[in-house]
C-alpha positions in Angstrom: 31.8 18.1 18.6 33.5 19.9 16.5 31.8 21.7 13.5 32.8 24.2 10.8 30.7 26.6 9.1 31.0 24.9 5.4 29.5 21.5 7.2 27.4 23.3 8.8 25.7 24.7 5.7 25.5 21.3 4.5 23.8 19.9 7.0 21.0 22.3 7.3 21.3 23.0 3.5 17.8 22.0 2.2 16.6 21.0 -1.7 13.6 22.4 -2.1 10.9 25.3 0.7 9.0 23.1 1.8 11.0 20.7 3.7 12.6 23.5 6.6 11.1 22.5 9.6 12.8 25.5 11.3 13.8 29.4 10.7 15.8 30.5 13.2 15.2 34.5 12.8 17.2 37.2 14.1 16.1 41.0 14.0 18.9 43.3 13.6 20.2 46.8 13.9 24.1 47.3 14.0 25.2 44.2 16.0 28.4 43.5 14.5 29.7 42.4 18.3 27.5 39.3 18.8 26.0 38.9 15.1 28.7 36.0 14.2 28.6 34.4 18.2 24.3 34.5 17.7 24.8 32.8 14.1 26.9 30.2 15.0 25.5 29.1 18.0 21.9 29.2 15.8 23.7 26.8 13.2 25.1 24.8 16.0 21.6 23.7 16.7 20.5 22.7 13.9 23.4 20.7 13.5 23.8 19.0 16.7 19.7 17.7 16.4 19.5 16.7 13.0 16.5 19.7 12.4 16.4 20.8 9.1 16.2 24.4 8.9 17.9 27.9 8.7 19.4 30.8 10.0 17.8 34.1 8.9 18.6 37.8 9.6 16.3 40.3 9.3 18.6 43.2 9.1 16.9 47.0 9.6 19.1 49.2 8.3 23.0 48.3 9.7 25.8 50.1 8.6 28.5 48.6 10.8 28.9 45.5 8.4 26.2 43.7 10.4 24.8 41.9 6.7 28.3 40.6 5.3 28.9 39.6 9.0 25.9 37.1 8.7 26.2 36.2 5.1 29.7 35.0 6.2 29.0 33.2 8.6 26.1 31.1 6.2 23.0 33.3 7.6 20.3 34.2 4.9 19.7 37.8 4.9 16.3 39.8 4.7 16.6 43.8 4.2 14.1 45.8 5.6 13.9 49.4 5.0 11.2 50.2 7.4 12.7 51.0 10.7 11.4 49.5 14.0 11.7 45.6 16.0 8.1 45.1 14.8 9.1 45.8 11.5 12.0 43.2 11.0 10.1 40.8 12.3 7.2 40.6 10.6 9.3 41.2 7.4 11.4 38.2 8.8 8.7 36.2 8.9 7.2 36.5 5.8 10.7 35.5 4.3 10.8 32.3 6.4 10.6 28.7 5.2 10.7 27.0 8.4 7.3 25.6 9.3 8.3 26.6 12.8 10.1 29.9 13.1 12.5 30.6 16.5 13.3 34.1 17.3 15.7 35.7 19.6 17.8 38.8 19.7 20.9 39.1 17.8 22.9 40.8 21.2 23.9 37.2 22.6 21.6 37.1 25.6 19.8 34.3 24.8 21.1 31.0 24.1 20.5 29.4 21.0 21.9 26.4 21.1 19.2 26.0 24.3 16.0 25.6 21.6 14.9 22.0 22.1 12.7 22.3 24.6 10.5 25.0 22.1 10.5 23.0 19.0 9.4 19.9 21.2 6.7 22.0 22.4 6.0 22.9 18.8 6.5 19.5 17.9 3.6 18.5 19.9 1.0 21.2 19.1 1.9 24.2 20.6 0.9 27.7 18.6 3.6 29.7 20.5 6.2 29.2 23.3 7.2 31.2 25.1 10.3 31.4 27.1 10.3 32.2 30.4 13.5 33.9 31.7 12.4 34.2 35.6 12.1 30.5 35.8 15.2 29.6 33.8 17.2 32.2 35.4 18.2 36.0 35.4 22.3 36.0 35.2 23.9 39.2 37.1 23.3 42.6 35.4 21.4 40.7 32.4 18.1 42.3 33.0 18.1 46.7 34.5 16.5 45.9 38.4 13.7 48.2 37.0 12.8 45.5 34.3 13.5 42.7 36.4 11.1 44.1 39.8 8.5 46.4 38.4 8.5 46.3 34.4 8.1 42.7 33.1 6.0 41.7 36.3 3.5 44.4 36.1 2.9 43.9 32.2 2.7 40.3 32.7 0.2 41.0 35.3 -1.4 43.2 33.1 -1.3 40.8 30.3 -2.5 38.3 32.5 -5.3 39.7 33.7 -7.1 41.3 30.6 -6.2 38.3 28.0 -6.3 35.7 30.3 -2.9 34.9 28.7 -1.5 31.7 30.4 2.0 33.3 30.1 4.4 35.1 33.6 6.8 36.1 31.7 4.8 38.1 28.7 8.0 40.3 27.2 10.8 37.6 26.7 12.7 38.2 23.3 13.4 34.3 23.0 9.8 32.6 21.7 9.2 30.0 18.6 5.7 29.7 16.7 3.9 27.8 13.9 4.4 30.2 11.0 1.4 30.0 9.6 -0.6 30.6 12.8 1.2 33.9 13.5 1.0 35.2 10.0 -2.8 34.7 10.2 -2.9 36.9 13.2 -1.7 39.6 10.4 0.1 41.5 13.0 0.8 44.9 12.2 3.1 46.5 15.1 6.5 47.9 13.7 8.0 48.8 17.0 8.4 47.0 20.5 4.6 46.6 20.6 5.2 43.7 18.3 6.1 41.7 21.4 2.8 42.1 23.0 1.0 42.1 20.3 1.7 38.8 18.9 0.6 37.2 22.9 -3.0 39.4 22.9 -3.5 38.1 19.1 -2.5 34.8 20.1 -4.8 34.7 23.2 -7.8 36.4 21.4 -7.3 33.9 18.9 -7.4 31.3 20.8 -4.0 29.7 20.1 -2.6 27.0 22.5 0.3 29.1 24.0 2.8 27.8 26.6 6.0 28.5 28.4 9.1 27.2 28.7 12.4 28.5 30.8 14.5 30.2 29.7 18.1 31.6 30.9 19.3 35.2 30.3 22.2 36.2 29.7 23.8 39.8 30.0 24.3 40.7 26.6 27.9 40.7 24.8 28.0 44.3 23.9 29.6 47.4 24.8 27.4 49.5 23.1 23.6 50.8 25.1 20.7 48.4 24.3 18.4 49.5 21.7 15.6 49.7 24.7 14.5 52.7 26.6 12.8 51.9 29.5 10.2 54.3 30.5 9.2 55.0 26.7 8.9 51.5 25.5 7.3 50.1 28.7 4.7 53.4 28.3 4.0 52.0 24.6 3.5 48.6 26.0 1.0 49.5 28.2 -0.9 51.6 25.9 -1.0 48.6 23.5 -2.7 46.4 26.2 -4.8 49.5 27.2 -5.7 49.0 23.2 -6.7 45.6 23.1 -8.3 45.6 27.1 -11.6 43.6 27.6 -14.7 45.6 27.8 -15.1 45.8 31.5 -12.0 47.2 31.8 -13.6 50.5 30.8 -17.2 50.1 29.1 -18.7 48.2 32.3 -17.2 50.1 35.0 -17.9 53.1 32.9 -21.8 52.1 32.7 -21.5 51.8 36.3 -20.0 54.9 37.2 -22.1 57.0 35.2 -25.2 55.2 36.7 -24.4 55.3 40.3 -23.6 59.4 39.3 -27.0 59.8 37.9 -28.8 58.1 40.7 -27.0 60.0 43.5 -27.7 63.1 41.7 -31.4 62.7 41.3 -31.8 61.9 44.9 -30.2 64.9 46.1 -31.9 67.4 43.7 -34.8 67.3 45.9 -33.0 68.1 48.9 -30.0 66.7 51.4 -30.3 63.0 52.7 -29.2 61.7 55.8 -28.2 58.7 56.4 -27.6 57.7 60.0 -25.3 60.5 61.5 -23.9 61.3 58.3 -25.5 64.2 55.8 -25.0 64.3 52.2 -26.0 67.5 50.4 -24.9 69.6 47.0 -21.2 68.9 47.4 -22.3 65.6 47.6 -24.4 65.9 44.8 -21.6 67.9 42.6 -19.0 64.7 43.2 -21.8 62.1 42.2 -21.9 64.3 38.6 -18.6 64.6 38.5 -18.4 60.5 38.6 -21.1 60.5 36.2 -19.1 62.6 34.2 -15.8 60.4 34.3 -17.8 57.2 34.1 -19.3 58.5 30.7 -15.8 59.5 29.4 -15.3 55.9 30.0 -18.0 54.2 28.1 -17.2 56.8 24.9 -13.8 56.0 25.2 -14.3 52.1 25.5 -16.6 52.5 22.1 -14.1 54.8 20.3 -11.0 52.6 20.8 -13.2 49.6 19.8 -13.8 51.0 16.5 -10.1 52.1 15.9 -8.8 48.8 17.1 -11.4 46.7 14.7 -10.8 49.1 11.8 -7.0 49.1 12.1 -6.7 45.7 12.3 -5.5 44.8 15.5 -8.5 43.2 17.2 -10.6 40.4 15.5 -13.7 40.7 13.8 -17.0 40.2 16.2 -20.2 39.7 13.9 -21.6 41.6 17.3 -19.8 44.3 17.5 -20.0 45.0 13.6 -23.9 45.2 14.3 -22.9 47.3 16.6 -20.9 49.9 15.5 -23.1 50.1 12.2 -25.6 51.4 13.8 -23.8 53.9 15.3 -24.2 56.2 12.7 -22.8 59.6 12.5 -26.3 60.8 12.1 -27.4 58.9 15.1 -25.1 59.7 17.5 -25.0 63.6 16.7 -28.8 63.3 17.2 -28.6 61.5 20.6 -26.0 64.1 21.5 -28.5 66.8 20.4 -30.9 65.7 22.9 -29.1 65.7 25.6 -28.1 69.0 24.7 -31.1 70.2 24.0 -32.6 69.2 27.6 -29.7 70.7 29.5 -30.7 74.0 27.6 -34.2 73.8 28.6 -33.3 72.8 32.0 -31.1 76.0 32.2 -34.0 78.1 30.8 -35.9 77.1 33.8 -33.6 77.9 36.2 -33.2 81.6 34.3 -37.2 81.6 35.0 -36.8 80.9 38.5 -34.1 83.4 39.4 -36.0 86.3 36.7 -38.5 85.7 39.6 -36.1 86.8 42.5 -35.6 90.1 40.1 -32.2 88.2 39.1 -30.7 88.9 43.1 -28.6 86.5 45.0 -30.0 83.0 45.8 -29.0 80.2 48.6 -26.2 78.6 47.5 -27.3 75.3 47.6 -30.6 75.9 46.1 -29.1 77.1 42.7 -26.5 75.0 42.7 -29.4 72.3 42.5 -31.5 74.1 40.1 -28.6 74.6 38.0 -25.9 71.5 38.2 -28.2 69.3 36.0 -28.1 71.7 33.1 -24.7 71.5 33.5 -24.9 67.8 33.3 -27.2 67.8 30.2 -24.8 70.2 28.4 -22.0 68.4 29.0 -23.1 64.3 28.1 -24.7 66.5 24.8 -21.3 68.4 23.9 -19.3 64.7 24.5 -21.9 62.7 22.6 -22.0 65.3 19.4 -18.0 65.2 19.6 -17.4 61.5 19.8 -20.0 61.2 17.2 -17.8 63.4 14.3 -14.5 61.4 15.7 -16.0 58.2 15.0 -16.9 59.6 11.9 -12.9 60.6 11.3 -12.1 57.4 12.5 -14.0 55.1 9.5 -12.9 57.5 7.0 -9.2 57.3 8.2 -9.5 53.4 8.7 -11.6 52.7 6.3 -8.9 50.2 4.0 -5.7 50.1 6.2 -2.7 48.1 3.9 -1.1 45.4 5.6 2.8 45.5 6.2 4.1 42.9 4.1 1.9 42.4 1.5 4.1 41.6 -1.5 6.7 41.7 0.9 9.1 40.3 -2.0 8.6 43.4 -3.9 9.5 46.2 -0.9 12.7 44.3 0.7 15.7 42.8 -0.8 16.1 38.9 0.3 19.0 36.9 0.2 18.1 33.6 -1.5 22.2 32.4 -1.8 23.3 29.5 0.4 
């Protein structure tokens, strides 16, 4: 069928915001190439269904023409000044009218003219869909052999196994929502993280997600993606580092630093063998050393709790608030004290014992046992009195973060025309 874009308009050309079922949103940065090819094919849709709904382009700061390009070619237009995937987006969907809101890249890759199958998911409940480009198909030199083999799997994995997300292919720029579901999620990534953050929100959140597949095509321009591999797929990471379950580092934290501690204190005494085999004080140094690492753990596991929850990207836990309350400053400095406190006194006894050899050499082993567990208490003290004044940082720096896109209206420029 044959379709121009002034019947186009008209038939997605609505009378009033609440009766879009659909925004199809575009973030963009200096796509002049495939802009036109994206919107049309967008329009197409909506056309070629009956779905009543619109074509919207987030545009981040283009100065090849990009805007005039989609206002042209009957696209709304949504200007945001603050640089970064993330921030389009969320910008793009607070301008949205669609009850649903389908977004995809503006470089041609994915196929909009392909979105039935998400808006029937939608249609029938679904929070988020999620394509899925390894079961619709990976067309030659679409996706870098790096992404396609090592990146996308392994974060999916990752994804998969922290969040229990029910989703293999967890980075695919092609996905469609319920508007108000993801805006609740208030999610606050401006750059790529935004991808993986809206999936861990959605899981935490316990949003009915699902996949769909999805083809991908290699991209119609000549210029380099906006991507960079190793830097971006780092961020990604770190993001689901972020948001990780508990036992990814508090549990097996508590359980290195108590499997340290009790190997320590049965060597103090002396070596123990078991069977044929001997352990002894190097033994004895590599069980405090685990102690050590396992403790880093469980500090660290608190520490980017508290930074998650105050920024905003974790949900509130009534437990956890309990929590963290009563980890005052005071508290934890004290606790940290303590430990301090006994490693010193520890190390004044061993000072007593060797004042009694007239301060000479001693056996090795011997005061390496008499001393390592000063060492120890010295250490948990000086970690514990230092976590304690950067949790302290943290609250005051976190304390009342703004959201991005709060009287979004006011900050970008928006389109209404057409």
């Amino acid at each position: 069928m044959s379709i121009t874009r002034t019947d186009l308009r008209s038939e997605v050309s609505v009378t009033g915001v609440d009766v879009v079922e659909l925004t199809i949103l575009m973030p963009c940065l200096n796509e002049r190439e495939t802009l036109a090819t994206c919107i049309r094919h967008a329009l197409n849709f909506l056309a070629d269904n009956g779905v009543v709904g619109e074509v919207l382009v987030a545009d981040n700061g283009s100065t090849d023409g990009s805007r005039d390009i989609a206002r042209a070619e009957g696209a709304k237009v949504v200007e945001v000044p603050e640089r970064g995937y993330g921030a389009a987006l969320i910008a793009g969907i607070h301008a949205a009218r669609g009850t649903f809101v389908a977004m995809g890249d503006a470089d041609d890759s994915y196929d909009f003219e392909a979105l039935g199958p998400f808006l029937d998911e939608l249609r029938a409940g679904a929070d988020l869909v999620m394509g899925n480009r390894f079961l619709g198909g990976i067309d030659k030199g679409a996706m870098p052999r790096l992404h396609r083999f090592l990146g996308n799997p392994l974060l999916s994995f990752v994804g998969r196994l922290f969040f229990s997300a029910p989703i293999k292919d967890f980075h695919c720029g092609l996905r469609a929502f319920r508007r108000d579901k993801i805006l609740a999620l208030e999610l606050r990534a401006v750059g790529m993280e935004f991808a993986s953050e809206m999936v861990v929100k959605a899981c935490l959140a316990e949003l009915k997600l699902v996949e769909v597949p999805t083809t991908l095509r290699k991209d119609g321009r000549t210029r380099p993606p906006h991507l960079r591999s190793w830097h971006d797929g780092w961020r990604h990471l770190r993001f689901l580092l972020l948001y990780s379950p508990r036992w990814l580092f508090l549990y097996p934290g508590a359980a290195l630093t108590l499997m340290g501690l009790v190997t320590s204190a049965a060597l103090m005494r002396g070596s123990v063998q078991v069977g044929a085999v001997g352990f002894d004080v190097g033994t004895m140094l590599v069980a405090m050393a685990v102690a050590v690492i396992g403790y880093n753990s469980v500090t660290f596991a608190i520490l980017s709790k508290v930074y998650a929850a105050h920024e905003g990207f974790l949900p509130a836990s009534e437990r956890f608030d309990v929590f963290q309350r009563r980890l005052g400053l005071e508290r934890v400095i004290l606790a940290g004290v303590g430990m301090f406190v006994i490693g010193l006194v520890w190390l004044a006894f061993s000072l007593w014992g060797w004042r009694s050899e007239q301060f000479g050499s001693l056996q090795p082993r011997e005061s390496i046992r008499a001393v390592a567990p000063a060492v120890l208490g010295l250490l948990f003290g000086a970690q514990t009195i230092m976590a304690g004044a950067f949790l302290a940082i943290l609250r005051i720096r976190t304390s009342d973060v703004p959201f991005l896109g709060h009287a979004m209206n006011e900050v970008v420029g928006f389109d209404r025309e057409g």
